[in-house]
VOBADO-766325 format. One record per residue (C-alpha): residue in one letter; x negated, y, z. Coordinates in steps of 0.1 Angstrom, whole numbers, padded with zeros to 4 digits, always signed. Layout:
! residues N
AXYZ...
//
This chain:
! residues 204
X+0000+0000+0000X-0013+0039-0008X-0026+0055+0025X-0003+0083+0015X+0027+0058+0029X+0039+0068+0062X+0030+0047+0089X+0045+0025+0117X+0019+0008+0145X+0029-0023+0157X+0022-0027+0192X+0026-0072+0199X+0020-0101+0224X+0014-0135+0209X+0034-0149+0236X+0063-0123+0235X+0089-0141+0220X+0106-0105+0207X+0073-0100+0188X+0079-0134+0169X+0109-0123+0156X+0090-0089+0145X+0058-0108+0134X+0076-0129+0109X+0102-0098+0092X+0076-0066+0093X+0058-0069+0071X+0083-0074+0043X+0110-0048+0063X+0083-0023+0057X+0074-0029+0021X+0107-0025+0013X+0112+0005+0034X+0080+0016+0016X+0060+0023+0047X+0025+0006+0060X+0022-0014+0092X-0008-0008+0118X-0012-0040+0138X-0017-0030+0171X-0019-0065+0190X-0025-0062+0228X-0024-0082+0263X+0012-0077+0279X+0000-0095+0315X-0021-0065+0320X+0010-0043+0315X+0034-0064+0332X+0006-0066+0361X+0003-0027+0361X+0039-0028+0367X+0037-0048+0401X+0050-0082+0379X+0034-0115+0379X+0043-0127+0351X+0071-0119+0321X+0106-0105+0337X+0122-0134+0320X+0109-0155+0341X+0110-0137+0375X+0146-0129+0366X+0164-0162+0361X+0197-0148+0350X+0177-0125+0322X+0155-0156+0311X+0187-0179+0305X+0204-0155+0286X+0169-0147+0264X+0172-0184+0254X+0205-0182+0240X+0195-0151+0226X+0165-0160+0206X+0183-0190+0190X+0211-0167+0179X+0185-0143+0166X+0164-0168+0148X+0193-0179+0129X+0202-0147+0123X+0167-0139+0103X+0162-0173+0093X+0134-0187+0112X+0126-0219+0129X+0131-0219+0169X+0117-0242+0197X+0115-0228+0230X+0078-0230+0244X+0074-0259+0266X+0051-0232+0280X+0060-0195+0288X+0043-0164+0289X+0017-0184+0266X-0016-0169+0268X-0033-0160+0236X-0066-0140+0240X-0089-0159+0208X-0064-0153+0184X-0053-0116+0196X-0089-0109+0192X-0094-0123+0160X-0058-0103+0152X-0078-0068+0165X-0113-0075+0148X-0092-0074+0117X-0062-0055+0118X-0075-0040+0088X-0078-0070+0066X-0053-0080+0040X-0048-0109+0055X-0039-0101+0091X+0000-0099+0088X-0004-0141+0077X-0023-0146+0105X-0003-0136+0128X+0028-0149+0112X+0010-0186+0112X+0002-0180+0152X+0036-0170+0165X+0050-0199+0146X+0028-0224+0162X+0043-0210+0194X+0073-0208+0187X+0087-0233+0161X+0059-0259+0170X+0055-0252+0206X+0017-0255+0206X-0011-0245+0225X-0022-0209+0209X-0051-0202+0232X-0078-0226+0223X-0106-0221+0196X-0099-0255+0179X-0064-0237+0172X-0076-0203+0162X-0101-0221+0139X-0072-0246+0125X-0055-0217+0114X-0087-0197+0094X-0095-0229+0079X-0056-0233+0062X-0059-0198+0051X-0092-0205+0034X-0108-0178+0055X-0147-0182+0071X-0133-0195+0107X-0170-0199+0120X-0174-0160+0115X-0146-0147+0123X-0147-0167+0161X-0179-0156+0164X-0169-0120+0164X-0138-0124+0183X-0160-0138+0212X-0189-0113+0209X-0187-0085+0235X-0179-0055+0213X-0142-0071+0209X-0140-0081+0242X-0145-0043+0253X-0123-0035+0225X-0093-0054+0232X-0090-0040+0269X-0095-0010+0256X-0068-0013+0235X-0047-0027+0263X-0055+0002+0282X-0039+0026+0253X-0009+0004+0255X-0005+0010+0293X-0015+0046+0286X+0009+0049+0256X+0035+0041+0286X+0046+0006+0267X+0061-0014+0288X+0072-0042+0268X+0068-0058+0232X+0073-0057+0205X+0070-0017+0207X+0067+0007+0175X+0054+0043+0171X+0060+0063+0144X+0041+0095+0154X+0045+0097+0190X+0083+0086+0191X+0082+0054+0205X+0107+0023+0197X+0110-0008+0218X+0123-0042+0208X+0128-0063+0178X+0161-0049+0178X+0146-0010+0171X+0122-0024+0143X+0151-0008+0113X+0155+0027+0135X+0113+0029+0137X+0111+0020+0098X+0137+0046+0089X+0120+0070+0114X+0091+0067+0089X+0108+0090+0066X+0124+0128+0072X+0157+0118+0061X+0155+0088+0087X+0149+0112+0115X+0176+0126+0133
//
């Protein structure tokens, strides 16, 4: 896409299960809405732990996290992608979100990230390990050896709780979160308002 496209940053958890819905339509959403995506991805346990929570608020809350459930299989076949709930939840995913940050640039992040959250969450696998990370490089024909290497040197260690710093900063709370500019939009549900944002006759 031209860098003369407006832009939306997409701020994401691996293990969010609201991101997985945005991971899998954003990137088409946006080309159609003729606007480029930033990948922002981040750690949300930092966040949540900033916030005095142990761990996600679906779980602490029981009532919320029963009602998620139904909610994610409704909106899964509402989009048209596979569901399994995670055997394991929050599930932590610090290789592959580095590998995600190291190259939020590339032309091939969006499929990354796409492949990850469906491992999660229509496979219900482990998403933290390096034989997973590097399972996934390899079936996108991409130099896995390399790119884990980076992800586990120290300069994108430093950089991805940086960048989970900014989140907390940014005063996100929760993901998926957008920004268009400074107007912030949270949940997959707010994904079309942040996209039409993008342009002045979206605003309001």
């Amino acid at each position: 896409m031209s860098a003369a496209l407006p832009v939306i940053e997409y701020w994401f958890d691996f293990g969010s299960n609201y991101s997985y819905l945005s991971t899998m339509r954003i990137e088409q959403a946006a080309q159609q809405a003729r606007v480029q995506v930033r990948w922002r991805p981040f750690l949300l346990g930092p966040v949540f732990q900033a916030l005095g929570w142990s761990t996600s608020p679906f779980v602490l809350q029981k009532e919320k996290g029963d009602y998620t459930w139904r909610d994610m299989a409704r909106q899964c076949r509402k989009y048209g992608v596979p569901w399994t709930m995670p055997s394991r939840f929050p599930r932590s995913a610090v290789v592959a979100t580095r590998v995600a940050l190291a190259h939020a640039e590339a032309p091939w992040v969006a499929g990354f990230c796409r492949l990850v959250m469906h491992l999660n969450f229509a496979e219900d696998r482990d998403i933290d390990s390096i034989e997973t990370v590097h399972e996934v490089l390899l079936a996108m024909q991409l130099p896995a050896d390399e790119i884990l290497a980076l992800a586990q040197s120290d300069a994108i260690r430093s950089r991805l709780r940086e960048q989970t710093g900014q989140a907390r900063a940014l005063g996100i709370f929760g993901a998926p979160t957008f920004f268009v500019g400074e107007e912030m939009f949270w949940g997959n549900d707010r994904l079309d308002d942040a996209l039409a944002a993008c342009h002045p006759a979206g605003l309001r």
